[in-house]
N, C-alpha and C positions, 0 to 999 in steps of 0.2 A: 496832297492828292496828285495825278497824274495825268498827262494828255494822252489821250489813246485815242488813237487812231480805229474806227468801225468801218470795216471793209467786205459789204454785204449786198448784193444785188435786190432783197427784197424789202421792200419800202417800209411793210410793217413792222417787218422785224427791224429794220433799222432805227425805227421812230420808238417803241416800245423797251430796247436795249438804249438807245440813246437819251432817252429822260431818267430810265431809271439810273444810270450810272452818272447821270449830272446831278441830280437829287441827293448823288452821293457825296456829291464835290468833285469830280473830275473835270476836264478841260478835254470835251468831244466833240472830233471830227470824224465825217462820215463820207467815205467812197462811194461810189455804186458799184463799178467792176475792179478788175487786176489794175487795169494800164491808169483808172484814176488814182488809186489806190498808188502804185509807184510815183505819178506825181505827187500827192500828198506828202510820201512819205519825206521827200527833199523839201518840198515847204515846208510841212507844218512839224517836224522834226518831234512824231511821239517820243513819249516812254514809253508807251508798250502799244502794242500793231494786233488787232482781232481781226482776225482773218477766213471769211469765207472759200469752203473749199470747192464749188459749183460756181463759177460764174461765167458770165460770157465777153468775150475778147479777150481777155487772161483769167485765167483759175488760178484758187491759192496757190499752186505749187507752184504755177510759171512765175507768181510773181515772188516766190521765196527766191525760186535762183534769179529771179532777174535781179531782186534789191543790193543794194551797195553797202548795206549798212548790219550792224550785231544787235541790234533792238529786239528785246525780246518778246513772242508772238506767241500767242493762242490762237491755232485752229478752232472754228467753231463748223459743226455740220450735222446736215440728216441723216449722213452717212457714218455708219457706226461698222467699221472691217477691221480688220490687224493692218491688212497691206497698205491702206493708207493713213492710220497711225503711223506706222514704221516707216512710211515712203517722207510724213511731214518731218520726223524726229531727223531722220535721215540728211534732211533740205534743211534742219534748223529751228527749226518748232520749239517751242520748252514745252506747250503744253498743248493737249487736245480734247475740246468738249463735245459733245453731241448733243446737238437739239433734238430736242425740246429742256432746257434746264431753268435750274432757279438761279434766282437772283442771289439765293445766301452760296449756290454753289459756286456762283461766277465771285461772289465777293470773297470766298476761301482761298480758291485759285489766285484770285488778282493780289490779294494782300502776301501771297507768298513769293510772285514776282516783285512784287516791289519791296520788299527783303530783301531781295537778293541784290536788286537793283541798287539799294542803298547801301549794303554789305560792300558792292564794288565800286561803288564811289568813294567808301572810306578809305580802301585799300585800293594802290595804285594794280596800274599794271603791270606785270611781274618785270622785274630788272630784264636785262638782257640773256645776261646768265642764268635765272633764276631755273629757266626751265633745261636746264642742264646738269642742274644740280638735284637729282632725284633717287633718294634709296628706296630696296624694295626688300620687305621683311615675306622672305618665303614660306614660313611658316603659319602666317598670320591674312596672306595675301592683301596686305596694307601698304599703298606708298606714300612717300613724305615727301612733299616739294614746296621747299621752302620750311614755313611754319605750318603748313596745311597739310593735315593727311586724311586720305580718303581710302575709305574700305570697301575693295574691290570684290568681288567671287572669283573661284577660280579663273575660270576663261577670261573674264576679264581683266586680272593680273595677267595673264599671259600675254593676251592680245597686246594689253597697255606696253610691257615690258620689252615684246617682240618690236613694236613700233619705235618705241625710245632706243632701243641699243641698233637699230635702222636710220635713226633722226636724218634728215634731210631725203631722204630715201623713199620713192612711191613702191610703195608696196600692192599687188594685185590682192585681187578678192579671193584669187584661185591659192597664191603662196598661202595667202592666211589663212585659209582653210585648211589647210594639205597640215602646213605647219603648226598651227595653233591649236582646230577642232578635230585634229585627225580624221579628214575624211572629203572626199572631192565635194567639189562645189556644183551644188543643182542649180538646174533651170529655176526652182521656184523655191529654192533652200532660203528663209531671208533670217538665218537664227545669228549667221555672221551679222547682217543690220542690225538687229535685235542688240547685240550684247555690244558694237557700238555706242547702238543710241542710250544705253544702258550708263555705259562708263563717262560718256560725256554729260547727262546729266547729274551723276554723282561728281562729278569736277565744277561744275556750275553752282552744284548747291554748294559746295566748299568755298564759294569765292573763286575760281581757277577757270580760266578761260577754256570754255567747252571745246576753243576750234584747235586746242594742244594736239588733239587728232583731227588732221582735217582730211576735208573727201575733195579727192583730185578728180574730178565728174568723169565718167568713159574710163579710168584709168583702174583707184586704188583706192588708199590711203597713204597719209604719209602724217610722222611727226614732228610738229612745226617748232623748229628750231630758233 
């Protein structure tokens, strides 16, 4: 079973989410805001980080960019919109639940992180070269890196493709769009985050390090050489 970290401002909910997941066999620790929660996470060193997205003196999201670490995190909240889906996936999220749920839902989600979790413990992290060494079958919009291949959609075979033959390269939101989704970049367009956060989960679920596209905050993207 797993340490997770519970990072939730309200009491009951913390107490009722924290028996039931010990009942399971986990090893839980519980924050009350953002800034305990960031100390936590350098102590008590989860496998996986549940993360409230309201809270007070840091909110989930300050504290995703704030942490140091690739632990993997469920958003949990009352707040059920796209643009903070997209805004968590965006910051690093794998996954996002809305309260009010159950416990078989939270136990389906957690067992598929810790899959994954164990998937990449068996397998290192990728050679140095590894992520240099990548074919893309145009027809199929499939790529292969290494012994892993992940089947991409259109735009996101482009996007991935545009990014890697760019590697060390910040690329703007505006190029990508222009170049990728043929079409300028709105105020409130987020189908480029979308099909980001899209492609970096499907490289996660492969075993493949999600931050292969990583986000240069104010800038871009760029692929991580």
């Amino acid at each position: 079973m797993s340490k997770i970290l519970l990072v939730d401002d309200d009491p009951l909910f913390r107490t009722w989410l924290s028996d039931a997941l010990t009942a399971q066999g986990h090893r839980v620790e519980c924050a009350v805001n953002g800034l305990e929660g960031l100390s936590s996470i350098r102590a008590f060193n989860p496998d996986i980080i549940m993360l409230d997205l309201v809270m007070p003196q840091m909110n989930g999201f300050d504290l995703l960019k704030a942490r140091e670490c690739s632990t993997p995190v469920i958003m949990i909240s009352a707040r059920d919109n796209e643009d903070d889906r997209i805004r968590g996936y965006e910051l690093g999220a794998d996954d996002y639940l809305c309260k009010p749920f159950s416990i078989k839902e939270l136990t389906v989600r957690l067992h598929a992180l810790e899959r994954r979790i164990f998937a990449h413990s068996k397998v290192s992290h990728l050679e140095p070269t590894a992520a240099s060494v990548v074919s893309f079958d145009e027809s199929s919009y499939r790529i292969t890196i290494g012994h892993r291949v992940v089947d991409l959609t259109q735009t996101e075979f482009r996007l991935f493709k545009y990014l890697f033959e760019r590697k060390g390269q910040v690329i703007t939101k505006q190029e990508l769009q222009r170049s990728v989704l043929q079409k300028d970049l709105g105020r409130f367009d987020r189908n480029l985050d979308m099909h980001i956060s899209n492609t970096r989960r499907k490289l996660a679920n492969t075993s493949l390090p999600r931050n292969l596209i990583n986000t240069v905050r104010g800038q871009g993207y760029s692929f991580t050489v």
